[in-house]
VEXVO-220999 format. One line per field, with one value per residue (C-alpha): residue in three letters; x, y, z. Coordinates in steps of 0.02 Angstrom, whole numbers, plus 50000, padded with zeros to 5 digits. Example, Ala and Ser with C-alpha at 12.3 -4.5 7.8 and 13.67 -1.06 7.14 Angstrom:
r: ALA | SER
east: 50615 | 50684
north: 49775 | 49947
up: 50390 | 50357
This chain:
r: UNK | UNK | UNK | UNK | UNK | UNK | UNK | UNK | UNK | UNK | UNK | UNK | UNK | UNK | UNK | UNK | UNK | UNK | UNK | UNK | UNK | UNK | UNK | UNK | UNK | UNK | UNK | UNK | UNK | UNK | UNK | UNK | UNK | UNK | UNK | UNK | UNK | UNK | UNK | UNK | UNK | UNK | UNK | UNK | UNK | UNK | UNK | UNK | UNK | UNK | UNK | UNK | UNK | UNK | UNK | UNK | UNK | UNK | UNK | UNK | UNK | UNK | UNK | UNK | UNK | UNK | UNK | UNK | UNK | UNK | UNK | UNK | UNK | UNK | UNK | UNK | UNK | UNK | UNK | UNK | UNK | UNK | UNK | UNK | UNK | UNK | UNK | UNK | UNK | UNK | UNK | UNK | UNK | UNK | UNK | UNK | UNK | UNK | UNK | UNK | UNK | UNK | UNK | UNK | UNK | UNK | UNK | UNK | UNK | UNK | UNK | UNK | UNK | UNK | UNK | UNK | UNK | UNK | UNK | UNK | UNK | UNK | UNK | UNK | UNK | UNK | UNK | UNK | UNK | UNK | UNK | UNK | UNK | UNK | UNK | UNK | UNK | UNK | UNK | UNK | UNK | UNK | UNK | UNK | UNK | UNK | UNK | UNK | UNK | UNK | UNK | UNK | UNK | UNK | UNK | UNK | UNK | UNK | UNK | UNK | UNK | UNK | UNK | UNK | UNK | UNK | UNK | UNK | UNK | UNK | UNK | UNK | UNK | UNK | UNK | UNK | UNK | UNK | UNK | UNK | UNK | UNK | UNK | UNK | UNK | UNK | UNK | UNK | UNK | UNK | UNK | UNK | UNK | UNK | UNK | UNK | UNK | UNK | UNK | UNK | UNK | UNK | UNK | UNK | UNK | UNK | UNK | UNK | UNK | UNK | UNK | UNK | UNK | UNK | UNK | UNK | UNK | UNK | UNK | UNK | UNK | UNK | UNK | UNK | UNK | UNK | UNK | UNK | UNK | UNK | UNK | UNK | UNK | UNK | UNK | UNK | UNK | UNK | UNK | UNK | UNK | UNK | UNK | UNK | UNK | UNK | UNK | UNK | UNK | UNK | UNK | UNK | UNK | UNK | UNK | UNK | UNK | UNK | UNK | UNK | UNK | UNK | UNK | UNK | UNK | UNK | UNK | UNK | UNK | UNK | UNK | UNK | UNK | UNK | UNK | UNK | UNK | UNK | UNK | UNK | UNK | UNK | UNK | UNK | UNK | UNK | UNK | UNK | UNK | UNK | UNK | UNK | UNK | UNK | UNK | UNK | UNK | UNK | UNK | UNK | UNK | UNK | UNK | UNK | UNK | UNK | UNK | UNK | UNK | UNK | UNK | UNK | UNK | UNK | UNK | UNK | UNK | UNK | UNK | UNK | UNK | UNK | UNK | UNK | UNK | UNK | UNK | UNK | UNK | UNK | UNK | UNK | UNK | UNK | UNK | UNK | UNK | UNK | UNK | UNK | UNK | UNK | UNK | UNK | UNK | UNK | UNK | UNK | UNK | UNK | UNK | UNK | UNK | UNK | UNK | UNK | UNK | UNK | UNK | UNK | UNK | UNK | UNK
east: 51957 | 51894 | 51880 | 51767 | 51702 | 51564 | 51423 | 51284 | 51105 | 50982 | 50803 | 50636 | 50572 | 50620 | 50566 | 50699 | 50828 | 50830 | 50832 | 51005 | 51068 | 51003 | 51100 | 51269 | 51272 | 51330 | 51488 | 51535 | 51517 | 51484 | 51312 | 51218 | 51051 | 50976 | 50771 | 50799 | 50898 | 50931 | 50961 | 51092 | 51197 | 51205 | 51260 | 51382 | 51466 | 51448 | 51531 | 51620 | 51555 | 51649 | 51496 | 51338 | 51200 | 51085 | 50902 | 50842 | 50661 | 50640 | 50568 | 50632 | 50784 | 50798 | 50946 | 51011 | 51025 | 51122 | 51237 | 51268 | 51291 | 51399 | 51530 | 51531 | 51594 | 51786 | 51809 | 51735 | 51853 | 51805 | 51646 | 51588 | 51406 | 51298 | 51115 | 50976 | 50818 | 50665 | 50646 | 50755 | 50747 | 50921 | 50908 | 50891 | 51039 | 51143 | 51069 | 51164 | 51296 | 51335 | 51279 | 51423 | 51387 | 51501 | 51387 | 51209 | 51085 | 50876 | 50757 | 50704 | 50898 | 51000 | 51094 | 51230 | 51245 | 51226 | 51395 | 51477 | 51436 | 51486 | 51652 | 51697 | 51656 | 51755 | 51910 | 51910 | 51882 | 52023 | 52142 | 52099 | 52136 | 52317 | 52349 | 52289 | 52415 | 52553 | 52508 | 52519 | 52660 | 52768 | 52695 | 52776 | 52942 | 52943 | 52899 | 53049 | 53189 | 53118 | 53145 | 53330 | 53381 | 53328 | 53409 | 53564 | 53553 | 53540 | 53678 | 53798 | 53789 | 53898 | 53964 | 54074 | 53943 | 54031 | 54028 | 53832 | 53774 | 53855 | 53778 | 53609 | 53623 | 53742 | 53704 | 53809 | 53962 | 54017 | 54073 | 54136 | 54322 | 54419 | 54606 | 54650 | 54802 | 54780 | 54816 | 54783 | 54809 | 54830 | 54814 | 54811 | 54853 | 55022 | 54991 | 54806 | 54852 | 54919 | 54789 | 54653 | 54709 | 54727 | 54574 | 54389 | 54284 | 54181 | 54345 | 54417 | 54237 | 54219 | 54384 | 54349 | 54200 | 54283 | 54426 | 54311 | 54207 | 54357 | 54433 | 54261 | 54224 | 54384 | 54389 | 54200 | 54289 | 54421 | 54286 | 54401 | 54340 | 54336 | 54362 | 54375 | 54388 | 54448 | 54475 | 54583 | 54660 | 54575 | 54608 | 54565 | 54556 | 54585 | 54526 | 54396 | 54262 | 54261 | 54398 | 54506 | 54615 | 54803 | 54758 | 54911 | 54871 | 54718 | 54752 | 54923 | 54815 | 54674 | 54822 | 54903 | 54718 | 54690 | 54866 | 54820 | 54672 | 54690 | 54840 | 54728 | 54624 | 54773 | 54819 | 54634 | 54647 | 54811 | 54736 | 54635 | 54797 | 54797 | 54930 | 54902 | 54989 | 54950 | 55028 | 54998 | 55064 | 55021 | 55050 | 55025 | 54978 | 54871 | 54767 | 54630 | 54473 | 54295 | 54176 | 54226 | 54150 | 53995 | 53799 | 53730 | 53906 | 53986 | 54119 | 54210 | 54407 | 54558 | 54712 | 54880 | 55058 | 55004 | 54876 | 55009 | 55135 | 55045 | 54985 | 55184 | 55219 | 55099 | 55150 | 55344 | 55285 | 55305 | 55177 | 55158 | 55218 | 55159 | 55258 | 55257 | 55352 | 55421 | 55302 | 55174 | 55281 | 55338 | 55156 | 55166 | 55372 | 55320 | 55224 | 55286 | 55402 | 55451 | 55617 | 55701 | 55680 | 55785 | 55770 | 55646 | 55633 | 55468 | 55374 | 55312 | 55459 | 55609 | 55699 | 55705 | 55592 | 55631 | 55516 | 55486 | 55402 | 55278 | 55271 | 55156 | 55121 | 55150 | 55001
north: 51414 | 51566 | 51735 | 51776 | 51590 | 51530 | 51468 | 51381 | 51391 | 51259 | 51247 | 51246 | 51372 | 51555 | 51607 | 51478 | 51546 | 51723 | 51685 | 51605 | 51740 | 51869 | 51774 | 51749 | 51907 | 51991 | 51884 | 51955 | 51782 | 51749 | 51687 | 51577 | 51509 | 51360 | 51295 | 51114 | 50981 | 50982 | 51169 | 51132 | 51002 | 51124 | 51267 | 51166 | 51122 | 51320 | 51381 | 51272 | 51342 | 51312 | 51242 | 51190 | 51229 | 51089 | 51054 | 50867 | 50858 | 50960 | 50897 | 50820 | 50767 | 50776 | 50813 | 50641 | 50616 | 50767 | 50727 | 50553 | 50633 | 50792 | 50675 | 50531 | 50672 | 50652 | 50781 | 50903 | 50966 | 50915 | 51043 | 51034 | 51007 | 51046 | 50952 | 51045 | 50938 | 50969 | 50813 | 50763 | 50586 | 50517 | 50401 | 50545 | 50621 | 50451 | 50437 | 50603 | 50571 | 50419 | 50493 | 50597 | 50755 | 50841 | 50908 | 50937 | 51060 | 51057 | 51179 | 51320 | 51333 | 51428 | 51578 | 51548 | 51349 | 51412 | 51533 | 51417 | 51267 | 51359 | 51437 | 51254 | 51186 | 51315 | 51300 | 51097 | 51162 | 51285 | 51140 | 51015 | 51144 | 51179 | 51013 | 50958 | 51101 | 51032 | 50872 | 50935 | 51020 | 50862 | 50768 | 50887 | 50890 | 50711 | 50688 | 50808 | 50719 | 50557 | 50669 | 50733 | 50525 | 50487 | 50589 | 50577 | 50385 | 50419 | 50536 | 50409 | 50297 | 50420 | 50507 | 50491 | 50508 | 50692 | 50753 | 50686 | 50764 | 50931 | 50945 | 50931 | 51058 | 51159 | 51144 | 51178 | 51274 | 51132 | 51047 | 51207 | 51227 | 51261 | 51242 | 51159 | 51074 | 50876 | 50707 | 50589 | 50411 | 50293 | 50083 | 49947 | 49760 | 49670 | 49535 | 49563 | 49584 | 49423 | 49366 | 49444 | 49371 | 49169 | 49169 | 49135 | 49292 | 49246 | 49233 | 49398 | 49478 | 49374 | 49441 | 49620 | 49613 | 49567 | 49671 | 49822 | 49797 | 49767 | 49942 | 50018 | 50005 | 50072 | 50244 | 50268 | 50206 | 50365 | 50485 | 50479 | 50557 | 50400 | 50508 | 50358 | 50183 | 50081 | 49882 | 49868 | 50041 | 50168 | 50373 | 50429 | 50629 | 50699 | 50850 | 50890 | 50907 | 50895 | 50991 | 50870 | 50904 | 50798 | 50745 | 50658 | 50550 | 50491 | 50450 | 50342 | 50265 | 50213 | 50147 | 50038 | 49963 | 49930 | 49821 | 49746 | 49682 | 49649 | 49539 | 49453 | 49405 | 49393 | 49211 | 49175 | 49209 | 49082 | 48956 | 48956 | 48981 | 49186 | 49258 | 49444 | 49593 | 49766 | 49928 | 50116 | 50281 | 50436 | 50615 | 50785 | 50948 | 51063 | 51022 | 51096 | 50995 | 51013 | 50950 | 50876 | 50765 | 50827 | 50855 | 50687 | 50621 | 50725 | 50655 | 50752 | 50765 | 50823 | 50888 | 50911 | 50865 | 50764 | 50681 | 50609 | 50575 | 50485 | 50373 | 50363 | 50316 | 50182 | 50106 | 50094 | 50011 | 49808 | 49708 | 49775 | 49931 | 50095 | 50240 | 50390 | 50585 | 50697 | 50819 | 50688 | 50616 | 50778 | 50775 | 50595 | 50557 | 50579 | 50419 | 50333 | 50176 | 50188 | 50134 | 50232 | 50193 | 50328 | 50440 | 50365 | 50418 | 50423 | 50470 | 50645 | 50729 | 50824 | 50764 | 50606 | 50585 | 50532 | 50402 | 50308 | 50163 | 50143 | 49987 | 50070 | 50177 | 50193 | 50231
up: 48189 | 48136 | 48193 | 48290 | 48297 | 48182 | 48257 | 48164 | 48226 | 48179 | 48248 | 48153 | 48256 | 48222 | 48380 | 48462 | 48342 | 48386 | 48572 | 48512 | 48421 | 48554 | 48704 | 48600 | 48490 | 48632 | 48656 | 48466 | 48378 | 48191 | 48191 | 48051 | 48031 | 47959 | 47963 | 47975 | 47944 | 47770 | 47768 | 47896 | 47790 | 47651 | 47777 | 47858 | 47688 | 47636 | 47785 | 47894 | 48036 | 48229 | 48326 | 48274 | 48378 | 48335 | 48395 | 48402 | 48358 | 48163 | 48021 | 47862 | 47964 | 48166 | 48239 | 48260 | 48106 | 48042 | 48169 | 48096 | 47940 | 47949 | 48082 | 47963 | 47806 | 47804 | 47717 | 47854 | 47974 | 48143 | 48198 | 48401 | 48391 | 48559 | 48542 | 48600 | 48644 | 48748 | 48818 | 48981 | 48939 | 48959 | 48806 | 48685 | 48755 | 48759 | 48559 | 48533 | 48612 | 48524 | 48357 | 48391 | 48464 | 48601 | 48715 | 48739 | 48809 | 48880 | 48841 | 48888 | 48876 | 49036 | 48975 | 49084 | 49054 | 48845 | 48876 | 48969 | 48847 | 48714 | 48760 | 48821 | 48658 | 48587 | 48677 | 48615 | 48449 | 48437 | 48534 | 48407 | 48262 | 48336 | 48364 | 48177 | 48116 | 48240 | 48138 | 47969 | 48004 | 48089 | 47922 | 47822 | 47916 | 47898 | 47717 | 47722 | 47798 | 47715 | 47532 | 47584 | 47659 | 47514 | 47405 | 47499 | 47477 | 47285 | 47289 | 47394 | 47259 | 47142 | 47271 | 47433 | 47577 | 47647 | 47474 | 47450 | 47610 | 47599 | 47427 | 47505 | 47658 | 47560 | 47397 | 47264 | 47333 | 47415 | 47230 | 47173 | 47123 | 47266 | 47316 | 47497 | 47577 | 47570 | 47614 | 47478 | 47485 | 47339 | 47361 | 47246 | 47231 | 47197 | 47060 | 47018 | 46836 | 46833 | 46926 | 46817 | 46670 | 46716 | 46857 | 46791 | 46803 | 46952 | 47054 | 47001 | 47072 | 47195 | 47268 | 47220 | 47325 | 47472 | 47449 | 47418 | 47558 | 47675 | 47617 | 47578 | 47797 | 47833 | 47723 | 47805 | 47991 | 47974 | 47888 | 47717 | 47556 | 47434 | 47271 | 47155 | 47117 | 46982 | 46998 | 47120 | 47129 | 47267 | 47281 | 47464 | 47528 | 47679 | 47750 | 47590 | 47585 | 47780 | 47847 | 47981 | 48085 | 48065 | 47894 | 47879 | 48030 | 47968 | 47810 | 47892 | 48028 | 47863 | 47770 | 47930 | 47970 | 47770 | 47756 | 47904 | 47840 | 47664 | 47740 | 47832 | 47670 | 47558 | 47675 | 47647 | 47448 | 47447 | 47497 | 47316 | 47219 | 47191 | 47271 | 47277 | 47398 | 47419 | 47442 | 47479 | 47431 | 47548 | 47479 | 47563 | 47500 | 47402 | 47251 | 47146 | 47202 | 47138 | 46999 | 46851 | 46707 | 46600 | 46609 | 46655 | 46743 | 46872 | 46974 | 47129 | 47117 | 47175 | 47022 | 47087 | 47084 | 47287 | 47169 | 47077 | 47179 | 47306 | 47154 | 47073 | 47274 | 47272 | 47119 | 47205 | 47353 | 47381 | 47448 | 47640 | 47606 | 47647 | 47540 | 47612 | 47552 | 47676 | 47700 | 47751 | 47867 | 47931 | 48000 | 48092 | 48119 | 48295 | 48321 | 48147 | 48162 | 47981 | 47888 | 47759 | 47601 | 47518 | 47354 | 47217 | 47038 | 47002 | 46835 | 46804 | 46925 | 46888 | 47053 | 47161 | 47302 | 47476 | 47538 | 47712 | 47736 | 47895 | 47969 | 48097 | 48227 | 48413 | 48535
C-alpha cells in the first residue's frame, strides 16, 4: 500500500468530487480524480490507487460495471472499492456488492460514516498487502528448498549424501584438501572373480544389486562416508566429512552388521550354484582427503598409508573375517571379542602388521 494511501475519486459531478476531496484531504491522503467510468479504468491502470471511491449512476459506464471490470483484471492487485449511490434501494446495493465491491455508501454522504468507511477499507487493504507479501515470500522460500532437495538429490548421485549436503550449505570448503584422523573400511567378495567369469551377465548384476543395496543401507544406517565403489569392492570413511565421535566403533559395528548380512544372502546365492564370501579390512588414522578427478568428474577421497592398509587388510581376510590393525582396535578392544591373527606381510609396507579378527562385539 502506499504512502499516504491512494484514493481514487470517481463521480460525474465535480461538485460531488470536491466535497470528497474536501472531507478526506484533511486526513493527509493521496487523492485522484476521474469523470466517469471510462476515465476511471484508465486511472486505475495508471496508478494503482488503494480505494476507489466509486459512484453508481455516471454515464458511458455506471459504477457497476467498472466494478465488474477492474475486479475481474488479474493483473490488478486487489483495490477496496466503496460504491456510492443515491438511491437506498437494497437491490442496487446487493448488485454492488456482488459485482464485487467491499463496501458501500448513500448520498448526501455522512462525514463521519465516509472516515470511518474509509479507514476500515484501508486497514483490509494494507492486511491483504502483508499477507500477499507473507505469500510471496513463503513461495519463494519454498521454490528454495525445492531448488537445494533437488540439487542435493543430483549431487547424491556422484556423491556420498554428507559430502552432497555440506557442499550445498557450505559450499566449497567442505571438498577442499584437508588432513583428519580416520577410520576407513575396505570390503569385498571371496570368489566373485571366479564367479564373474563362468555366471551369465544377468546373474553377476543381479547379485551386485542385492549385494549393493544390502551394504548400500548399512553405510547410510551408521552415517558412513561411502567414498567409492567398484564391483564388488567398497571404501567407507569415518569421521569426514562429518566429524564422529569413536570412529573406530562405527566403522566395526558397520562391518559386524554387513557380514552378518551378506552371510545371510551368501546361503541364499548357494542355492543357485555361486558360492561367494566376504571380508573386511578396518584401518585407522590420518589421510589427505578432498577433491580429486578433473573439470566435468570430481570425485571426493581420502590418500594415505590407512587408505591402503585397510584395503591390503581386506584383501588378507577369509570369508567372515573382519581384519583389523592395532590402532583401530586400540579404539574398540574394550567391547571387541576378536582372535589374534598375528603379524601379516602385506604389500606396500616395510614391516609386518599385527592384525585381529572381530567376530563381534559385546553390548
Amino acid at each position: 500500500m502506499h504512502s499516504p494511501p491512494r484514493i481514487l475519486i470517481v463521480d460525474d459531478n465535480e461538485t460531488n468530487r470536491d466535497i470528497l476531496v474536501t472531507r478526506l484531504g484533511v486526513h493527509g491522503y493521496e487523492l485522484l480524480q476521474a469523470a466517469d467510468g471510462e476515465e476511471a479504468l484508465v486511472a486505475v491502470k495508471q496508478h494503482l490507487p488503494d480505494l476507489i471511491l466509486l459512484d453508481v449512476m455516471m454515464p458511458k459506464l455506471d459504477g457497476i460495471e467498472v466494478t465488474k471490470r477492474i475486479k475481474a483484471d488479474k493483473s490488478m492487485p486487489f483495490t477496496p472499492i466503496i460504491l456510492v449511490t443515491a438511491k437506498a434501494d437494497s437491490k442496487d446495493i446487493v448488485a454492488g456488492l456482488e459485482a464485487g465491491a467491499d463496501e458501500y455508501l448513500t448520498k448526501p454522504v455522512d462525514q463521519t460514516s465516509l472516515v470511518a468507511r474509509v479507514k476500515s477499507v484501508l486497514r483490509i487493504k494494507e492486511l491483504h498487502d502483508q499477507v500477499n507479501e507473507w505469500n510471496k515470500s513463503l513461495e519463494q522460500r519454498v521454490a528454495d528448498q525445492v531448488g537445494e532437495l533437488e540439487r542435493v538429490g543430483r549431487l547424491k548421485r556422484f556423491l556420498a549424501p554428507q559430502v552432497a549436503e555440506l557442499l550445498v550449505t557450505s559450499g566449497d570448503d567442505v571438498i577442499k584438501s584437508h588432513r583428519r584422523e580416520i577410520s576407513v573400511v575396505f570390503c569385498d567378495m571371496r570368489g566373485f572373480t571366479a564367479f564373474a567369469e563362468t555366471a551369465e551377465p544377468e546373474e553377476v548384476m543381479g547379485v551386485l544389486g542385492e549385494y549393493h543395496a544390502c551394504l548400500g543401507a548399512l553405510i547410510h544406517k551408521h552415517e558412513g562416508t561411502l567414498d567409492k565403489f567398484a564391483g564388488d569392492g567398497l571404501m567407507v570413511l569415518f569421521n569426514d566429512p562429518v566429524k564422529c565421535d569413536q570412529p573406530a566403533l562405527r566403522a566395526t559395528q558397520m562391518a559386524v552388521e554387513m557380514r552378518d548380512a551378506i552371510a545371510q544372502l551368501a546361503v541364499k546365492w548357494r542355492k543357485y550354484g555361486h558360492q561367494l564370501g566376504f571380508g573386511l579390512g578396518i584401518a585407522h588414522g590420518y589421510a589427505t582427503i578432498g577433491q580429486i578427478g578433473f573439470e566435468g568428474r570430481w570425485d571426493y577421497s581420502a590418500i594415505g598409508s590407512v587408505v591402503n592398509l585397510a584395503a591390503r587388510l581386506c584383501g588378507e581376510a577369509q570369508a567372515g573375517q573382519i581384519l583389523v590393525e592395532p590402532k583401530a582396535f586400540a579404539a574398540i578392544e574394550d567391547v571387541a571379542e576378536a582372535e589374534e591373527i598375528g603379524e601379516l606381510i602385506l604389500k606396500g609396507f616395510h614391516r609386518p602388521i599385527f592384525a585381529y579378527n572381530v567376530k563381534g562385539l559385546r553390548a
